[in-house]
C-alpha positions as CSV (number, residue, x, y, z in Angstrom):
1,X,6.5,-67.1,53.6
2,X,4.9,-63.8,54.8
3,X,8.0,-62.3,54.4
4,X,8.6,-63.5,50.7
5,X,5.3,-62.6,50.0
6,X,5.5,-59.0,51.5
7,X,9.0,-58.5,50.2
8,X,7.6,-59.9,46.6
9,X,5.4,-57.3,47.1
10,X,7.6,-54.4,48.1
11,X,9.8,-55.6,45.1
12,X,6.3,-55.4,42.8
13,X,5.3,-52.1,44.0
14,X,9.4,-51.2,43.7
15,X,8.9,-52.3,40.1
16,X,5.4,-50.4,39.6
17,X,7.3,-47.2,40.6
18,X,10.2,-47.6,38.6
19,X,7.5,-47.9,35.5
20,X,5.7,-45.0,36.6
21,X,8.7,-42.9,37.0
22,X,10.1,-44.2,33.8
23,X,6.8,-43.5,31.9
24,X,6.4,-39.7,33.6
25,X,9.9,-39.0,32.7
26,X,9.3,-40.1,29.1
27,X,6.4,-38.3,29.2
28,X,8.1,-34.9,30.9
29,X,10.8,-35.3,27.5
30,X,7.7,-35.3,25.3
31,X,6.1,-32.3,26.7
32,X,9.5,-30.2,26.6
33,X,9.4,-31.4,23.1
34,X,6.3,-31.0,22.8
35,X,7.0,-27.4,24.8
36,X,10.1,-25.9,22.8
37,X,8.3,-26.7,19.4
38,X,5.8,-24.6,20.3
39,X,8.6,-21.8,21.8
40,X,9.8,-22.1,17.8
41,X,6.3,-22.1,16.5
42,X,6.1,-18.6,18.6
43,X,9.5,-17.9,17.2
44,X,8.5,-18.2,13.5
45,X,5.2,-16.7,13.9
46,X,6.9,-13.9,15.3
47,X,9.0,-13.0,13.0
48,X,6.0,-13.6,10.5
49,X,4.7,-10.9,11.9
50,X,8.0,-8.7,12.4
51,X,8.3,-9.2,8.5
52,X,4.4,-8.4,7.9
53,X,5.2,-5.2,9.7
54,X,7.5,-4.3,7.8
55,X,6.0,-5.1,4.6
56,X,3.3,-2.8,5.8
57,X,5.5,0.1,7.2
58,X,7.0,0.1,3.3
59,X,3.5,0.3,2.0
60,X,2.5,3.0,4.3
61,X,5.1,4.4,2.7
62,X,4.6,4.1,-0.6
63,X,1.2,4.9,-0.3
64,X,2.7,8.4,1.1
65,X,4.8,9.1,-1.6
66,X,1.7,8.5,-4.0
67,X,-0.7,10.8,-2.0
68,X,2.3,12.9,-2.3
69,X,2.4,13.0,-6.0
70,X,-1.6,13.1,-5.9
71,X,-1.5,16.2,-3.9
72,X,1.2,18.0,-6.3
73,X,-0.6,16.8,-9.8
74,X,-3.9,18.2,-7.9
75,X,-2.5,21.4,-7.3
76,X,-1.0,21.5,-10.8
77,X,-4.2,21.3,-12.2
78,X,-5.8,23.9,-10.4
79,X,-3.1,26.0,-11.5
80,X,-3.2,25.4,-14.6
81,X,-7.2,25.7,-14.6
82,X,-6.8,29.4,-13.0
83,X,-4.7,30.5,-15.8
84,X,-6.5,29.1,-18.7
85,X,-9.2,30.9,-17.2
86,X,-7.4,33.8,-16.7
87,X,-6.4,34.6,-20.6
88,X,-8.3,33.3,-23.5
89,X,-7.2,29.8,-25.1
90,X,-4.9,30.6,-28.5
91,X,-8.1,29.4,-30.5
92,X,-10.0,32.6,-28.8
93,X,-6.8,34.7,-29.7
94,X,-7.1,33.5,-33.1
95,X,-10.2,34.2,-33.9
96,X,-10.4,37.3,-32.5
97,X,-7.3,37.9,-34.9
98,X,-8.3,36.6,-38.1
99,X,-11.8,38.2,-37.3
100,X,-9.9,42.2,-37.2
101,X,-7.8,41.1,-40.5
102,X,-11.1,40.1,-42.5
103,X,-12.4,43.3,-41.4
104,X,-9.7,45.6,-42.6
105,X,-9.3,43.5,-46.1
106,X,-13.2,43.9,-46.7
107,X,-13.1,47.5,-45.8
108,X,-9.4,48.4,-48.0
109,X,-11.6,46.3,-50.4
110,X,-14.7,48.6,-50.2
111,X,-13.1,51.9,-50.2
112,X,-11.6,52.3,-53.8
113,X,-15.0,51.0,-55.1
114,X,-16.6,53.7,-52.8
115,X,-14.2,56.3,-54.4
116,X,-14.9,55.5,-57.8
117,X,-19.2,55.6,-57.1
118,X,-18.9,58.9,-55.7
119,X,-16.9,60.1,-58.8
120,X,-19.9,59.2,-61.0
């Protein structure tokens, strides 16, 4: 009877084991789950980020181009500034034109009648 009860109890503890080692091995497949959703998490994220970068590196590049095209309309503008300032606008021309014309017409205007009061 001491034998029964100590092989009852090797056969319990045999049986306590085989639960144990059972339940760590269940729980050993749940953490590799548990382990290589995570590794594809890291995966995704990853290439989250890979495709972030290269949504900036296009950006970067575009922003580039425009400071590009800022830099050219920039020096446009100066040029064009420099020489308007350098000649007169047409309106100045004009003027300046129509203001010699007026002159000679008054003056051809003035000269016959100037003729004929010195001839009285």
């Amino acid at each position: 009877s001491a034998i029964d009860k100590l092989t009852r109890t090797l056969e319990q503890v045999k049986a306590e084991a085989a639960e144990e080692k059972k339940a760590a091995a269940e729980s050993k497949k749940a953490l590799e789950a548990k382990v290589e959703q995570q590794g594809q998490t890291i995966k995704l994220q990853g290439h989250t980020m890979e495709e972030q970068g290269q949504t900036i590196g296009e950006q970067g590049e575009k922003i580039e181009l425009l400071e590009g095209k800022v830099e050219g309309l920039q020096e446009m503008t100066s040029s064009l500034i420099s020489t308007s300032a350098a000649r007169p606008s047409e309106a100045v021309q004009t003027r300046k034109f129509v203001r010699r014309w007026r002159i000679v017409f008054v003056v051809g205007a003035l000269v016959p009648h100037g003729f004929a009061l010195a001839s009285l």
